[in-house]
gemmi code that builds the backbone of each chain (N, CA, C; Angstrom):
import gemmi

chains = {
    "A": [
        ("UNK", (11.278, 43.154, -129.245), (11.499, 42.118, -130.248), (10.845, 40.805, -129.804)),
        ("UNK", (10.232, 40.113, -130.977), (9.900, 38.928, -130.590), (10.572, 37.669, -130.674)),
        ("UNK", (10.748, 37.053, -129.507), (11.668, 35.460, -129.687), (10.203, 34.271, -129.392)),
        ("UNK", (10.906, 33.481, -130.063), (10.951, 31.806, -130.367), (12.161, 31.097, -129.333)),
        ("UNK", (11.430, 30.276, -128.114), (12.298, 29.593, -127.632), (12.191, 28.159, -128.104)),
        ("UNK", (13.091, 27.465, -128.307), (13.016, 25.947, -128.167), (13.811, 25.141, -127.174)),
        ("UNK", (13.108, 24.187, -126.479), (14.120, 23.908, -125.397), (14.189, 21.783, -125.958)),
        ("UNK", (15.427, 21.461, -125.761), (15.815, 19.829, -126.680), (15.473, 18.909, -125.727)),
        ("UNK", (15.971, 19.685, -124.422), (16.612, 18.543, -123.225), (16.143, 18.678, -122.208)),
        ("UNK", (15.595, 17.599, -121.393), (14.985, 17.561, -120.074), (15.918, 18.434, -118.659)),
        ("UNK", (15.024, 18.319, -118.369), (15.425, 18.770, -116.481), (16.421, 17.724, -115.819)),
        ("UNK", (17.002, 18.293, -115.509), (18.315, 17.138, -114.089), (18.557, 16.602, -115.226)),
        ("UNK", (18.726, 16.356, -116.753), (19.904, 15.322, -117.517), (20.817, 16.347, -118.233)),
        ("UNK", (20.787, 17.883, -118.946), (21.397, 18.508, -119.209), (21.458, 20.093, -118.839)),
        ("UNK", (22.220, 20.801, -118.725), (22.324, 21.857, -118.372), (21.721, 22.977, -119.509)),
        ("UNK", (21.333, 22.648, -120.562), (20.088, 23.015, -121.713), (19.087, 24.023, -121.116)),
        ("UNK", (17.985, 22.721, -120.304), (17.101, 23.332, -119.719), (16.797, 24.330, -118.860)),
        ("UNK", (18.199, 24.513, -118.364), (18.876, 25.722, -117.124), (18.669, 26.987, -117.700)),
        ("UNK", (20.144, 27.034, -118.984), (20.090, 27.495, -119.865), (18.796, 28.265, -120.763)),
        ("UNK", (17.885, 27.567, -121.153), (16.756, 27.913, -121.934), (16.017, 28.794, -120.881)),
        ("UNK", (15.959, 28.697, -119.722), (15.356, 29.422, -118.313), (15.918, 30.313, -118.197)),
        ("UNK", (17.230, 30.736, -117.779), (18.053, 31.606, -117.692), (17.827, 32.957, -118.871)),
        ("UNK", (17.770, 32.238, -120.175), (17.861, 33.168, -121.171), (16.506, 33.907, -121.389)),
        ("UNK", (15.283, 32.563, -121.224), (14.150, 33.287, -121.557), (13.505, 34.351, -120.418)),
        ("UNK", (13.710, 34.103, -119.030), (14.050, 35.050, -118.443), (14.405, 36.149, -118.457)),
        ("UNK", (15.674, 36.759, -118.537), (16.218, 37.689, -118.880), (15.761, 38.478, -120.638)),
        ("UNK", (15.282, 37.446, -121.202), (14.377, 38.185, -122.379), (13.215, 38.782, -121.649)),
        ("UNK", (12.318, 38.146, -120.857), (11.569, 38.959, -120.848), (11.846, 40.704, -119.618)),
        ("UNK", (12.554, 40.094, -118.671), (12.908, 41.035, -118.252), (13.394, 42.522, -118.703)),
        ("UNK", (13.706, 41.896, -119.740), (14.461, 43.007, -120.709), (13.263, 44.124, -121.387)),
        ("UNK", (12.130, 43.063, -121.417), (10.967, 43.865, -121.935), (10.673, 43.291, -123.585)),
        ("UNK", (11.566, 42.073, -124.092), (10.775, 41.759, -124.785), (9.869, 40.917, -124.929)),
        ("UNK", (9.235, 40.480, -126.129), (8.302, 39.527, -125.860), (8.151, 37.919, -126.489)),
        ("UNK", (8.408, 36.975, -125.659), (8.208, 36.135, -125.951), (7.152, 35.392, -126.770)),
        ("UNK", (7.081, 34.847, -128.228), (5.654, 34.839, -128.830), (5.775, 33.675, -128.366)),
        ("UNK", (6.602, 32.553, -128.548), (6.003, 30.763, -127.753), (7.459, 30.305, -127.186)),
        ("UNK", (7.358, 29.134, -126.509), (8.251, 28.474, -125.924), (7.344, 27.111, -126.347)),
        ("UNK", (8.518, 26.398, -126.962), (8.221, 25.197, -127.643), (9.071, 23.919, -126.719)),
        ("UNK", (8.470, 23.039, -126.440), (9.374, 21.480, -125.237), (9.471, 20.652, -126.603)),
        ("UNK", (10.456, 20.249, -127.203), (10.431, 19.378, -127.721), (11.546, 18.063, -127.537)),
        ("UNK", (11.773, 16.884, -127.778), (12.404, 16.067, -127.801), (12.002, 15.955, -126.018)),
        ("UNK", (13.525, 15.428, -125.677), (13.420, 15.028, -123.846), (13.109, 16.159, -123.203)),
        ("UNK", (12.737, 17.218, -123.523), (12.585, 18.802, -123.301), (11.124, 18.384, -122.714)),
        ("UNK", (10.083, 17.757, -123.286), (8.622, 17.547, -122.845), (8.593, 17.800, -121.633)),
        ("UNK", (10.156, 16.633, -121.073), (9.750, 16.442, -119.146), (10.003, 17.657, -118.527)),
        ("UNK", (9.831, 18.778, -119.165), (9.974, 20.356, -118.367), (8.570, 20.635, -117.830)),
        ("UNK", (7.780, 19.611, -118.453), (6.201, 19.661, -118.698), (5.209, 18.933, -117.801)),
        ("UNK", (5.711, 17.905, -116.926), (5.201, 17.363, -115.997), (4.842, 18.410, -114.227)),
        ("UNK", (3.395, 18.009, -114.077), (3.629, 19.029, -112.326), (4.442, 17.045, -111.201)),
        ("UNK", (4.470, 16.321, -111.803), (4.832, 15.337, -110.973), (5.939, 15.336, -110.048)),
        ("UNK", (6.797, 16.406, -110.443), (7.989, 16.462, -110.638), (9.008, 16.908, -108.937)),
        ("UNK", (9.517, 16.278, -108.170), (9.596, 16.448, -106.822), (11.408, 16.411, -106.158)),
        ("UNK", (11.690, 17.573, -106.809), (13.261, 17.310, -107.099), (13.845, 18.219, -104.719)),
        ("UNK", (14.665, 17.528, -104.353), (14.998, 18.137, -102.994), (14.691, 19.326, -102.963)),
        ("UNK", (14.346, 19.563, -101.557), (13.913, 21.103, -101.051), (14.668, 22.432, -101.611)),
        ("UNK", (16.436, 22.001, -101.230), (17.419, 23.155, -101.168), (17.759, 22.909, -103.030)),
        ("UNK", (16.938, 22.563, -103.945), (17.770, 22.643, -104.972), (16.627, 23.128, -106.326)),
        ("UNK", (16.888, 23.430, -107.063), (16.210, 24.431, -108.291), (14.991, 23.460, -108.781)),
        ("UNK", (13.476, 24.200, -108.861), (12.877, 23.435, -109.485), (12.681, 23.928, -110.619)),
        ("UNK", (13.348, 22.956, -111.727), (13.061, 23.317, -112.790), (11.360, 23.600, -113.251)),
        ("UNK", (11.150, 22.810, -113.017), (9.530, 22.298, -113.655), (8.828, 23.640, -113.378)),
        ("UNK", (9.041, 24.237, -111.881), (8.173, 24.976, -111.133), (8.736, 26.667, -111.358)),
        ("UNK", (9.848, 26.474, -111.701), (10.068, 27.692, -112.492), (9.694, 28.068, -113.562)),
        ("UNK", (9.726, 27.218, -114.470), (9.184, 27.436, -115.866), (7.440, 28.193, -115.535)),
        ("UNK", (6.944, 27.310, -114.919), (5.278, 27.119, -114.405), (5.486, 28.933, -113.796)),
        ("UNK", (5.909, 28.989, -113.346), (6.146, 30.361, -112.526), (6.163, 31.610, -113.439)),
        ("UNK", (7.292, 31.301, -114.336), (7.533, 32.271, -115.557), (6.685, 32.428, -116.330)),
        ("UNK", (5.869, 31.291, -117.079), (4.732, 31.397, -117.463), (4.169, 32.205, -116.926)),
        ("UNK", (3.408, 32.145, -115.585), (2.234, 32.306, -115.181), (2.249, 33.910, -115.195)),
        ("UNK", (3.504, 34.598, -114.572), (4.000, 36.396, -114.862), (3.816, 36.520, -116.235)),
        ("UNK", (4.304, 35.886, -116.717), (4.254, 36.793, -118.185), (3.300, 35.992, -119.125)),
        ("UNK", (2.089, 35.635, -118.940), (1.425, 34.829, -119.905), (2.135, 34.099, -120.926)),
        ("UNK", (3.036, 33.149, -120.583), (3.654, 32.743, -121.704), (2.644, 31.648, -122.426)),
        ("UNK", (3.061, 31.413, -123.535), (2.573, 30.054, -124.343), (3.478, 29.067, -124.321)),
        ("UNK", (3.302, 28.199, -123.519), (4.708, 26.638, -123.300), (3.879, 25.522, -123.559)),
        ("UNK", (4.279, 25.258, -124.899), (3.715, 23.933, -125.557), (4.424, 23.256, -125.634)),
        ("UNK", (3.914, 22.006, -125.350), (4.558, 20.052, -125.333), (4.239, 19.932, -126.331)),
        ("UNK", (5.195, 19.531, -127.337), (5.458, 18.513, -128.549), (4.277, 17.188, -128.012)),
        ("UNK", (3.442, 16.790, -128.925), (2.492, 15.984, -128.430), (3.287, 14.701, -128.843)),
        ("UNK", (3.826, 14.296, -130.015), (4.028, 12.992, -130.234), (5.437, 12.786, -129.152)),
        ("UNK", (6.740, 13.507, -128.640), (7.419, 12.914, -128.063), (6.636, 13.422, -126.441)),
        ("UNK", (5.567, 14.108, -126.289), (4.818, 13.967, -125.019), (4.358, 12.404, -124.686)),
        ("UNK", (3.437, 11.689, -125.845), (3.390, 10.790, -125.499), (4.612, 9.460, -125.219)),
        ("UNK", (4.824, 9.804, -126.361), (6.735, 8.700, -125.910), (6.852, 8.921, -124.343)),
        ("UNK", (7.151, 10.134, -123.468), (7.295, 10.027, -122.481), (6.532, 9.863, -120.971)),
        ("UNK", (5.230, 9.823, -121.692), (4.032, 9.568, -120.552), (3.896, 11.210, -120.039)),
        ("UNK", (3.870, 12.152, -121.107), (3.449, 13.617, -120.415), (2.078, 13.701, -121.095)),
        ("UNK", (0.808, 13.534, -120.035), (-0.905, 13.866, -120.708), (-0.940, 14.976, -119.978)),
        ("UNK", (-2.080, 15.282, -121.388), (-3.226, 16.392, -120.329), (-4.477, 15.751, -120.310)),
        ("UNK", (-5.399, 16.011, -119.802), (-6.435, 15.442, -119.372), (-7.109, 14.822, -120.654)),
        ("UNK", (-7.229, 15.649, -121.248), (-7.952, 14.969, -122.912), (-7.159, 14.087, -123.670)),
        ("UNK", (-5.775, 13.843, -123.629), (-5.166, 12.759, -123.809), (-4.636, 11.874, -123.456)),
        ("UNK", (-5.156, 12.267, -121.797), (-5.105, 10.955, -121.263), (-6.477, 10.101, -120.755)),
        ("UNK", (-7.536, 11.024, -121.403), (-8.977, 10.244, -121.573), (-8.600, 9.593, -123.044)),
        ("UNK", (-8.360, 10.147, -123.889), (-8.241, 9.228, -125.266), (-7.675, 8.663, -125.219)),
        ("UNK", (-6.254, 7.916, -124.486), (-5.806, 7.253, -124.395), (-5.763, 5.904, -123.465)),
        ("UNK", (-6.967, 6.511, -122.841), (-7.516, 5.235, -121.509), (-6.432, 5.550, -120.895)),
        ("UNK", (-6.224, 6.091, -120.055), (-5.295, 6.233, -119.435), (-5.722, 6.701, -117.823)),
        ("UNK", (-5.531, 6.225, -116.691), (-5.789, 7.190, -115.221), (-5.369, 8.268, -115.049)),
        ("UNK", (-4.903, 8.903, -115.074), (-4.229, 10.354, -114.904), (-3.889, 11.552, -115.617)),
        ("UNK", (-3.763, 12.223, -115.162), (-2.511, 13.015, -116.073), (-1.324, 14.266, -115.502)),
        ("UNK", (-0.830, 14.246, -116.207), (0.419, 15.119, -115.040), (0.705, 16.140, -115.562)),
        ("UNK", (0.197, 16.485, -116.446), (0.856, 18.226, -117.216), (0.918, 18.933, -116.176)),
        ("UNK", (2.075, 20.069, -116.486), (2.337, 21.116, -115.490), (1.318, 22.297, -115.589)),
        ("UNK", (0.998, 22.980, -114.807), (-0.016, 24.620, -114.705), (1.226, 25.421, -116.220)),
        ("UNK", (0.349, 26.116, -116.949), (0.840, 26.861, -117.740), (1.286, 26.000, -118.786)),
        ("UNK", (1.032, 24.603, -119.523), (1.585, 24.194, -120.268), (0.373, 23.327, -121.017)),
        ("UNK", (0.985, 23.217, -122.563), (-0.460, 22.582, -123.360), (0.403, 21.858, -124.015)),
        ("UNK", (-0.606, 20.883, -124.449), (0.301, 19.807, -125.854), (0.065, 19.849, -126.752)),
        ("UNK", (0.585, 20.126, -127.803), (0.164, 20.518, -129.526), (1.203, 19.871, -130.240)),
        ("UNK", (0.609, 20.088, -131.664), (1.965, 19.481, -132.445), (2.731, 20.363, -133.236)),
        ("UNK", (3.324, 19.826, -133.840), (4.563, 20.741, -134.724), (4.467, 21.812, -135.470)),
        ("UNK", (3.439, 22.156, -136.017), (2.915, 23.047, -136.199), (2.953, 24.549, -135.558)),
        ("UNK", (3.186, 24.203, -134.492), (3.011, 25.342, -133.355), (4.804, 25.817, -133.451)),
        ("UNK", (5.456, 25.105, -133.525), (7.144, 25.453, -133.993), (7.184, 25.702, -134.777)),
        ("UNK", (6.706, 25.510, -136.034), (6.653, 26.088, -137.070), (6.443, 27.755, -137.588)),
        ("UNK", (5.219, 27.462, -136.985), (4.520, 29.170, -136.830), (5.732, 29.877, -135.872)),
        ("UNK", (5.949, 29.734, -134.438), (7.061, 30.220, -133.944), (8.158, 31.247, -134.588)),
        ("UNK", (8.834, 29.721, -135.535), (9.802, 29.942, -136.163), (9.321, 31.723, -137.217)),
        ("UNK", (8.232, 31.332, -137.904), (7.684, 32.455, -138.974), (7.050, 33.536, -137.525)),
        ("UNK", (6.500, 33.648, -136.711), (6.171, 34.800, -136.238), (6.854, 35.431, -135.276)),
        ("UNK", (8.254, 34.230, -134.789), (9.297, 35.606, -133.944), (10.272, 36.117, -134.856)),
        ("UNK", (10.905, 36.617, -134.493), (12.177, 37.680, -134.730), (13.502, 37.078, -134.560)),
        ("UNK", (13.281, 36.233, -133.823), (14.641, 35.575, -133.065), (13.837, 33.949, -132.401)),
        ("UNK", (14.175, 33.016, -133.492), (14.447, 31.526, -132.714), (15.739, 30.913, -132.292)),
        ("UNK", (15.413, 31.009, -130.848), (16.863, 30.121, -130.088), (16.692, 29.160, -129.616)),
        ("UNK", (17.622, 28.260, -130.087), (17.199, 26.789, -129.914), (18.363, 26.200, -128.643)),
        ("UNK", (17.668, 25.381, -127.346), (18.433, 24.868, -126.442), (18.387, 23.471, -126.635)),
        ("UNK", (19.672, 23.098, -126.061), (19.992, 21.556, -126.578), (20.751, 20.761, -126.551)),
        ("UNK", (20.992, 19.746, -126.497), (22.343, 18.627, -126.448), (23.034, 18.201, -127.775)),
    ],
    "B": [
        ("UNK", (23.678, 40.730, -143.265), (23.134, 39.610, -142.172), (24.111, 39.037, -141.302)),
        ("UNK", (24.366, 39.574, -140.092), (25.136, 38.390, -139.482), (24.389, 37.222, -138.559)),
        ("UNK", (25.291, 36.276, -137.923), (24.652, 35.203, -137.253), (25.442, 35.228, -136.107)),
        ("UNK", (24.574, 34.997, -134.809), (25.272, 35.141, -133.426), (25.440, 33.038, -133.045)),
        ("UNK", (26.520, 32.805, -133.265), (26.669, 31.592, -133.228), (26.937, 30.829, -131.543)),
        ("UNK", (26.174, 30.294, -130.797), (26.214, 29.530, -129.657), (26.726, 28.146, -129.841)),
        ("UNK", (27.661, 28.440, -128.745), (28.539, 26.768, -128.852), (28.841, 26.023, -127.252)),
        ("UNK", (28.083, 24.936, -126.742), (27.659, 24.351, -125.669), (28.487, 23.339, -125.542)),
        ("UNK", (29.412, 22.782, -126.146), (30.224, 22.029, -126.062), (31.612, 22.270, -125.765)),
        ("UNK", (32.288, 21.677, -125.069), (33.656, 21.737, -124.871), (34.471, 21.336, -126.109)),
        ("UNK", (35.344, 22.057, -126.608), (36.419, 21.651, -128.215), (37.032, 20.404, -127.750)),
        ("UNK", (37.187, 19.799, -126.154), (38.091, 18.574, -125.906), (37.062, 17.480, -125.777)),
        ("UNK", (35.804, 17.483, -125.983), (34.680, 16.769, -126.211), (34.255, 16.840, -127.825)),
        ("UNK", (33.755, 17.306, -128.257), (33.379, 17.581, -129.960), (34.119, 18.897, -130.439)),
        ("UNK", (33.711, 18.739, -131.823), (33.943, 19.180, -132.876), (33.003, 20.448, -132.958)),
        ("UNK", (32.378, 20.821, -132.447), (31.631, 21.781, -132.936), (31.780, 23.381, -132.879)),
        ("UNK", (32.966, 23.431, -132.058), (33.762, 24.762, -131.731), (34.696, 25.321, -132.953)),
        ("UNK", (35.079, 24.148, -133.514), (35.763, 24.069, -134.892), (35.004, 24.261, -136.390)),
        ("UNK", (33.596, 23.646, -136.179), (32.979, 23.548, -137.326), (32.391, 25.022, -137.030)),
        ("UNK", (32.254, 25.233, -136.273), (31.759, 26.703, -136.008), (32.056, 28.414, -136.508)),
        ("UNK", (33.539, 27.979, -136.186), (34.783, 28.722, -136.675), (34.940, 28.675, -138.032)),
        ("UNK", (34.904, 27.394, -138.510), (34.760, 27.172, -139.935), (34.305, 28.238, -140.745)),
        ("UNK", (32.602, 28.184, -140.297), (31.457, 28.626, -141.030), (31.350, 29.843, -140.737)),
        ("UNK", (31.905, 30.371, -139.654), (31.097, 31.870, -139.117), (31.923, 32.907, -140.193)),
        ("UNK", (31.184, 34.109, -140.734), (31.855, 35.144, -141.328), (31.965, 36.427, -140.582)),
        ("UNK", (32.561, 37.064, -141.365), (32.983, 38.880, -140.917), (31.441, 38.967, -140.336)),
        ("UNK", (31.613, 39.205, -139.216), (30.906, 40.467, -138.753), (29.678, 39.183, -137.604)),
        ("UNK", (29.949, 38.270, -138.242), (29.604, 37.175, -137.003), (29.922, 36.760, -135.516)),
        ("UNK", (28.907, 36.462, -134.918), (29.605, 36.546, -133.188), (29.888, 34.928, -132.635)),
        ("UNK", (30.599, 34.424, -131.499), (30.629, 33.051, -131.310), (30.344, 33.522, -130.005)),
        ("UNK", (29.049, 33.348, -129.631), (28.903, 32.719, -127.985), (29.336, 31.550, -127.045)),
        ("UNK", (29.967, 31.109, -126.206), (30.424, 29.921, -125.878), (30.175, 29.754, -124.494)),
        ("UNK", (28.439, 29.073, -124.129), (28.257, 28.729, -123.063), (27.945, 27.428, -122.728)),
        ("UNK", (27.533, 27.363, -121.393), (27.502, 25.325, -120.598), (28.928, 25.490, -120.753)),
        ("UNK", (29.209, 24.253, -121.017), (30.737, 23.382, -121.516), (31.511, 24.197, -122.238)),
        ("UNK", (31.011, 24.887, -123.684), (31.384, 25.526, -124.477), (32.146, 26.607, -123.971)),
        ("UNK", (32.386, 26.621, -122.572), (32.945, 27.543, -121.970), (34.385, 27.139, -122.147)),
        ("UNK", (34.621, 26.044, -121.875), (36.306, 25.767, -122.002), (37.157, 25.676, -123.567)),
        ("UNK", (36.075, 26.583, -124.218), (36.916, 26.346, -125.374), (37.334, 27.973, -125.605)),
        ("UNK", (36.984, 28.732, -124.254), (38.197, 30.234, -123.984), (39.013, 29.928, -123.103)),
        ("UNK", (39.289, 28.803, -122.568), (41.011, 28.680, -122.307), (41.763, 29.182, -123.093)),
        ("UNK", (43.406, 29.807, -122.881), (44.418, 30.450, -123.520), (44.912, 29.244, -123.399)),
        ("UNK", (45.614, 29.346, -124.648), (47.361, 27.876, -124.464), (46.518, 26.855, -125.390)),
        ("UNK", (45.457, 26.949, -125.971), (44.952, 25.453, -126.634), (44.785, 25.780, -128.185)),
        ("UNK", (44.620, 24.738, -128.389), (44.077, 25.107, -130.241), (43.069, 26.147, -130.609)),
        ("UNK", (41.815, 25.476, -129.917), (40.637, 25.942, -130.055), (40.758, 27.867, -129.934)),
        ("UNK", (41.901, 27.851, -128.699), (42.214, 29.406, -128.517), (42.825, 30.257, -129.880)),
        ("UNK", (43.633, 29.541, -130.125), (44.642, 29.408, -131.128), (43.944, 29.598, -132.667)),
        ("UNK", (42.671, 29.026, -132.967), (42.040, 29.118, -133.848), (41.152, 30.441, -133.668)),
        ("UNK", (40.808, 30.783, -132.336), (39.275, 31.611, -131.826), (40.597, 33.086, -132.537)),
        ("UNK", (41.711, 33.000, -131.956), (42.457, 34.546, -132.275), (42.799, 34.717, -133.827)),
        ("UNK", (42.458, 34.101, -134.477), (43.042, 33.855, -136.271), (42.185, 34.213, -136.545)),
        ("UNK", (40.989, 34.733, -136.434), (39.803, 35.049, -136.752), (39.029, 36.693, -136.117)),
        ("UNK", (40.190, 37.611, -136.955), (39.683, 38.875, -135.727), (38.484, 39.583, -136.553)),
        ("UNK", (37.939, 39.462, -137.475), (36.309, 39.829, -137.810), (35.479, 38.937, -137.268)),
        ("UNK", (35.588, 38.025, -136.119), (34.653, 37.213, -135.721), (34.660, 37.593, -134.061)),
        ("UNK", (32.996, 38.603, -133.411), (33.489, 38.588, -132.202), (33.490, 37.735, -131.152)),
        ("UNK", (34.267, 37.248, -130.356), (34.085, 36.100, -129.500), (33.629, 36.215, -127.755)),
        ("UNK", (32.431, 35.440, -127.653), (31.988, 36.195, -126.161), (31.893, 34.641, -125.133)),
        ("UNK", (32.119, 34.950, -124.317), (31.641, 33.627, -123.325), (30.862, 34.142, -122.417)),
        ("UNK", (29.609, 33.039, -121.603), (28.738, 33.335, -120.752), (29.206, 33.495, -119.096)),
        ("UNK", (29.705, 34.796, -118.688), (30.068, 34.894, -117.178), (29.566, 33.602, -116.181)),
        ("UNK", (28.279, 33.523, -116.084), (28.092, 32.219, -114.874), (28.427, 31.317, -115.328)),
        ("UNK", (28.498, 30.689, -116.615), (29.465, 29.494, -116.817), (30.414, 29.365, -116.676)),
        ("UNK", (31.110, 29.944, -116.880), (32.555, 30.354, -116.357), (32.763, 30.470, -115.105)),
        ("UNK", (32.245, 31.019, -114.389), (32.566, 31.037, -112.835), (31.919, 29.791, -112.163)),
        ("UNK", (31.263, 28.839, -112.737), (30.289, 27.707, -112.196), (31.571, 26.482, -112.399)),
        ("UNK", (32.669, 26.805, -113.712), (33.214, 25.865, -113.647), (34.997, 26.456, -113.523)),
        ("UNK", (34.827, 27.615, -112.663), (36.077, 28.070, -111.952), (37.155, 28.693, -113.105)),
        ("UNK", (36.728, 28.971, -113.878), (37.384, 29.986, -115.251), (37.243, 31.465, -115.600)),
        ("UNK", (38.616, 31.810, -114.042), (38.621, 33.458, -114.230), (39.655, 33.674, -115.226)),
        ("UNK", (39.833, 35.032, -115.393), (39.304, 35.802, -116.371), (40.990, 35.987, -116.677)),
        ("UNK", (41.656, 35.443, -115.955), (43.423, 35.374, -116.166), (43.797, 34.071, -116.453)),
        ("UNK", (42.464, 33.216, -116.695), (42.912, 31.759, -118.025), (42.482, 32.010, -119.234)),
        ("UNK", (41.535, 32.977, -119.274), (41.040, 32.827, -120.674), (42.097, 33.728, -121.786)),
        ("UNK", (42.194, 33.638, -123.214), (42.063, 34.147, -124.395), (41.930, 35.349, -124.570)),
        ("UNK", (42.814, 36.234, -124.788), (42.588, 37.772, -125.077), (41.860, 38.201, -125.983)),
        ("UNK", (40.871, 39.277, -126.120), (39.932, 40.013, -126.808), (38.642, 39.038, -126.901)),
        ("UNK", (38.647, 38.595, -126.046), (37.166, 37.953, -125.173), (36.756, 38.759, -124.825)),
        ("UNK", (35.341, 38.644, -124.753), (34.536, 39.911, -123.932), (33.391, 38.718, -123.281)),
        ("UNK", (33.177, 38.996, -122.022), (32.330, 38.015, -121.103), (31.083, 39.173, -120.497)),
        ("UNK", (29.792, 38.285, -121.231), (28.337, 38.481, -120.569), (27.707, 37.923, -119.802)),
        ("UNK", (26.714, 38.462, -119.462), (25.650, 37.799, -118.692), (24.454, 37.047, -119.675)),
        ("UNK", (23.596, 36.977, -118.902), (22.741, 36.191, -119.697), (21.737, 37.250, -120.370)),
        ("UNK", (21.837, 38.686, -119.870), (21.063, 39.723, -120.798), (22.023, 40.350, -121.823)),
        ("UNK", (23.243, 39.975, -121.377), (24.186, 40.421, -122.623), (24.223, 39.036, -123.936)),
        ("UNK", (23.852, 38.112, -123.072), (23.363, 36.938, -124.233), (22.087, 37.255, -124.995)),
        ("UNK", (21.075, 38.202, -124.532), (19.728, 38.430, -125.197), (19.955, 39.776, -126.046)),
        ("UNK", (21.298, 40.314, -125.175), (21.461, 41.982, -126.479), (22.071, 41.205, -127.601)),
        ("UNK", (22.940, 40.195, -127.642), (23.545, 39.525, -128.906), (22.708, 38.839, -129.759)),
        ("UNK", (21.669, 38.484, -129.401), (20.839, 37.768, -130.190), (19.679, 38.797, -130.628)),
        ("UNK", (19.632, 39.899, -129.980), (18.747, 41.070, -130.714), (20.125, 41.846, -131.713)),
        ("UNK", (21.308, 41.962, -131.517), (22.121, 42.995, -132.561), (22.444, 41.742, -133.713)),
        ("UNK", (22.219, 40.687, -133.644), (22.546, 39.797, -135.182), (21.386, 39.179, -135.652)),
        ("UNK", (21.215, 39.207, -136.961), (19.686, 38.487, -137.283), (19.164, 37.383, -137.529)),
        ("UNK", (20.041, 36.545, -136.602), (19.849, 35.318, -136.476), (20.672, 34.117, -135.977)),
        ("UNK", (20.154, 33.185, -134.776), (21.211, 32.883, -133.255), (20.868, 31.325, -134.696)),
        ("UNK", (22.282, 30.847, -134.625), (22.540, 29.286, -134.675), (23.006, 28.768, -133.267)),
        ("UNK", (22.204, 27.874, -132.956), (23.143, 26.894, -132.008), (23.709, 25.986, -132.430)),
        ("UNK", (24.914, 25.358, -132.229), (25.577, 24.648, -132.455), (25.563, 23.558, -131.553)),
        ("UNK", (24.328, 22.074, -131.420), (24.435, 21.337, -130.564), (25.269, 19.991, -130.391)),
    ],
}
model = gemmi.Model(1)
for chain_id, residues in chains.items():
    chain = gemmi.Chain(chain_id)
    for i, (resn, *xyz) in enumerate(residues, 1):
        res = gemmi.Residue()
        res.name, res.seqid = resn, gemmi.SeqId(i, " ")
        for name, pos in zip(("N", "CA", "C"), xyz):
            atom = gemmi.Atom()
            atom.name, atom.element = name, gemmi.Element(name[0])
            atom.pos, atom.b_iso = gemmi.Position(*pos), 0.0
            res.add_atom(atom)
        chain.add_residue(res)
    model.add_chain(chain)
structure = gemmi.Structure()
structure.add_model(model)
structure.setup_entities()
């Protein structure tokens, strides 16, 4: 079966993002298939590689990046609350004059659109959130 | 059609364990994980409301529960407690997960 993840809420502020990991996980384990994983709202900051949380404790960021990378996932940043939060990728943070950029490995920025389609091409959208 | 309904909130924090209950019909499920875990305590309303409702099945998420020290001789009778792949068989046997945020 195909799922639609959506994740609301950032890393280290709600237990959401845990959550949305935990589950999409065990989906794929299960053997099904994930068609996208959508960051939207404070969810973006799942999306940064900046991200440098203590040794002995869960990296969110780097799990996600991880999960991706096994199972080819598609993990798209909401572009307009990407920018609200200072999450670029390289091409928008050249259009934006900007020095840097911090997107995580395995993650792109698109817009709403891409949730949309989600919604119409999985089987199952589950939405994580505050 | 049923709907596998997720509820992340605690009933002694919001409303949404209630509005939940409200809405859900025969043959509908209530998941209750994060926070949403303490609304399978026995002895409370929220319990009190979850058992008035026996065409509605009611499940809570095992590691939440044990993350916030809620074995299985506080909770609510005819609970049934999953894991997080028994959270992905519930959302494949109903045709469609509401969360309730």
């Amino acid at each position: 079966m195909k799922f639609g993840i959506v994740v609301n809420e950032g890393p280290y502020t709600h237990q959401a993002a845990d959550t949305a990991y935990q589950f999409t996980k065990a989906v794929l384990e299960k053997g099904h298939e994930v068609y996208r994983v959508f960051f939207y709202h404070d969810g973006v900051n799942v999306g940064t590689r900046m991200t440098v949380p203590p040794q002995d404790e869960r990296h969110i960021q780097r799990n996600w990046s991880e999960l991706g990378e096994k199972y080819k996932l598609d993990m798209v940043v909401c572009i307009a609350a990407a920018q609200r939060r200072g999450i670029m990728d390289e091409n928008e943070a050249k259009r934006q004059g900007l020095d840097g950029d911090n997107i995580a490995p395995g993650f792109r920025i698109s817009g709403l659109g891409q949730l949309i389609e989600a919604g119409i091409q999985a089987d199952r959208l589950v939405t994580f959130g505050d | 059609m049923s709907i596998l309904h997720t509820v992340n909130k605690s009933p002694f924090e919001k409303q949404t364990l209630n509005s939940c209950i409200a809405h859900a019909l025969d043959g509908d499920a209530i998941l209750m994980v994060e926070d949403g875990v303490y609304g399978a305590i026995d002895g409370t309303a929220a319990a009190t409301q979850l058992a008035a409702n026996k065409n509605i099945s009611i499940y809570a998420l095992g590691p939440d529960l044990n993350a916030r020290g809620l074995g299985e001789a506080k909770l609510v009778s005819g609970l049934t407690i999953v894991d997080y792949n028994g959270f992905v068989d519930l959302a494949v046997e109903h045709d469609k997960t509401q969360s309730w945020l």
